[in-house]
N, C-alpha and C positions, 0 to 999 in steps of 0.2 A: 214544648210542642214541636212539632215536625212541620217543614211546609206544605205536606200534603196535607195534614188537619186543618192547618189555618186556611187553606184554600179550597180545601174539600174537593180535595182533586180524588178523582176513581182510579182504583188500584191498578195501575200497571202504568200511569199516563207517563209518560216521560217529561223533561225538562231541563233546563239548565241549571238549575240546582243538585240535580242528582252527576252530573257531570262534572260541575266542580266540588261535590262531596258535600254539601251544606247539609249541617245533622240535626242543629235545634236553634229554637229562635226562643229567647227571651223577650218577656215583656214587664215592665214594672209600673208601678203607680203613677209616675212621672212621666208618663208614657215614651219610654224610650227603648228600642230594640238593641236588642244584640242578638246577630248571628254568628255560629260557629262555623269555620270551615275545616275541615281535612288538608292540610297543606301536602300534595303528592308533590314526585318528582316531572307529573305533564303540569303545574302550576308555576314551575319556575322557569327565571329566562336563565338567558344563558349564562351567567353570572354566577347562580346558586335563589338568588332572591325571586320571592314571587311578580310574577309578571305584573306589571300594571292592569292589563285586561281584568287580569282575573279580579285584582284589587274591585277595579271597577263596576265588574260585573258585581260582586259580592256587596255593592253600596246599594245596585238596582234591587235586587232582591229585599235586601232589606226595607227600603222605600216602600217596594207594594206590600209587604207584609206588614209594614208602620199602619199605611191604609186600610188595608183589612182589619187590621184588631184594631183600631181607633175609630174606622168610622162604617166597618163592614160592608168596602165598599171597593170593587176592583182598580189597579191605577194604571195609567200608563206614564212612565215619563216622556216628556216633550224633552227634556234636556238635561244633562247630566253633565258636573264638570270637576272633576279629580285634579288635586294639585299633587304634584308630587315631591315630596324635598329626597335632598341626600342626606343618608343615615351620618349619624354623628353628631 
């Protein structure tokens, strides 16, 4: 599915999805998401690695989409909190 189905967004609406590339969102019986993102070169810091924003950004999305196919019902997050480790 696409986020624009699961939100029944009208064709042309913009959002932050479409700007960090997010193409499909999985849903399974366990009820757990996955989305897929596009990893560009405006997603990385300067490093080479993906930014944390965009990390984070890509947790919200998936949250309201959790809410939508599990309880079809729009969300807002109140708070959001990403840990980060170092790779290795």
């Amino acid at each position: 599915m696409t986020i624009d189905e699961i939100m029944e967004l009208e064709p042309g609406k913009g959002g932050l999805h479409q700007l960090l590339g997010v193409q499909e969102i999985f849903y399974d019986e366990q009820n757990r998401v996955c989305v897929k993102m596009e990893i560009t070169p405006q997603l990385l810091n300067p490093y080479g690695k993906v930014h944390g924003g965009s990390i984070a950004a890509l947790c919200d999305i998936a949250l309201g989409c959790h809410q939508r196919l599990k309880n079809n019902a729009s969300a807002v997050a109140l708070e959001c909190s990403v840990a980060y480790y170092r790779p290795g």
